[in-house]
C-alpha positions as CSV (number, residue, x, y, z in Angstrom):
1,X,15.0,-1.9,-2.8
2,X,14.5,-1.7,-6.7
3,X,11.9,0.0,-8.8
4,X,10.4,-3.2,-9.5
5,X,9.4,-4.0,-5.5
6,X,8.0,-0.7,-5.3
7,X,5.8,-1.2,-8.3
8,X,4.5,-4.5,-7.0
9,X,4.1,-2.8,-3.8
10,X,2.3,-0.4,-5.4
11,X,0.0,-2.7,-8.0
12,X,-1.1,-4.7,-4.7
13,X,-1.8,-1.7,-2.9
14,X,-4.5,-1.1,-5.6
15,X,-6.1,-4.2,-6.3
16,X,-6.8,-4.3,-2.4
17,X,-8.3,-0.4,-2.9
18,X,-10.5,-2.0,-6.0
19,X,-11.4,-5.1,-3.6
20,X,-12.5,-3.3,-0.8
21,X,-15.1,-1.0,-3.1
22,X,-16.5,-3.6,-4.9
23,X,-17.2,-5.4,-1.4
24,X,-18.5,-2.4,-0.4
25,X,-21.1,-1.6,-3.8
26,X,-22.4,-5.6,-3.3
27,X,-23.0,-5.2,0.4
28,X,-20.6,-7.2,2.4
29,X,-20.7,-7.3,6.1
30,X,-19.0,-5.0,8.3
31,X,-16.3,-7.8,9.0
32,X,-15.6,-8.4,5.5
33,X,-14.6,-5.1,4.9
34,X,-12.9,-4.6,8.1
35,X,-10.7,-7.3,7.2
36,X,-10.0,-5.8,3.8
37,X,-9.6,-2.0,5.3
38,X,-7.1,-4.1,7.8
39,X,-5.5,-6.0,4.7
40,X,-5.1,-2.8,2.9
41,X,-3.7,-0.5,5.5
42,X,-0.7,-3.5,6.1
43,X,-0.3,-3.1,2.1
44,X,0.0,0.5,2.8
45,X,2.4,0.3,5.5
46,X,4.8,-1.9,3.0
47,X,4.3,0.3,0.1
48,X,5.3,3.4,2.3
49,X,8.1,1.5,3.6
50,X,9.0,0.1,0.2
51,X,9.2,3.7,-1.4
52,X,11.3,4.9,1.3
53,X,13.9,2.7,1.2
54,X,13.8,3.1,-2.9
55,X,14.2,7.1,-2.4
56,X,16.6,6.5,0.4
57,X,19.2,4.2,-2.0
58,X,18.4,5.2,-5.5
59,X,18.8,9.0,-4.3
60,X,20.1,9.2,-1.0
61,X,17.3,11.1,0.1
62,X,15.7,10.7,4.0
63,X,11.9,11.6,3.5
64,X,11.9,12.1,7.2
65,X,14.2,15.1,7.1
66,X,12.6,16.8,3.8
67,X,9.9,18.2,6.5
């Protein structure tokens, strides 16, 4: 996993954030934004997975066992 991936991860996790309010402030429906709520929580799920496997190679660090 590089640096780059996470940033992209990252970038798209943002523009779905910024998508989902903007639906919100013009008044979609309730499915739009439950579709872009569901599309953003999968972007989350990748980003969290992404940055994980970055801190896990680059530094050799388990975020699991930091707790």
């Amino acid at each position: 996993m590089s640096l780059k991936q996470v940033h992209y991860a990252e970038k798209r996790l943002c523009k779905l954030w910024r998508a989902m309010v903007l639906a919100s402030e013009r008044g979609a429906s309730a499915l739009e934004l439950e579709r872009l709520y569901d599309a953003y929580a999968l972007a989350l799920q990748s980003y969290l997975r992404c940055c994980e496997a970055y801190y896990r190679e680059v530094a050799g660090i388990d975020i699991h066992r930091c707790a």
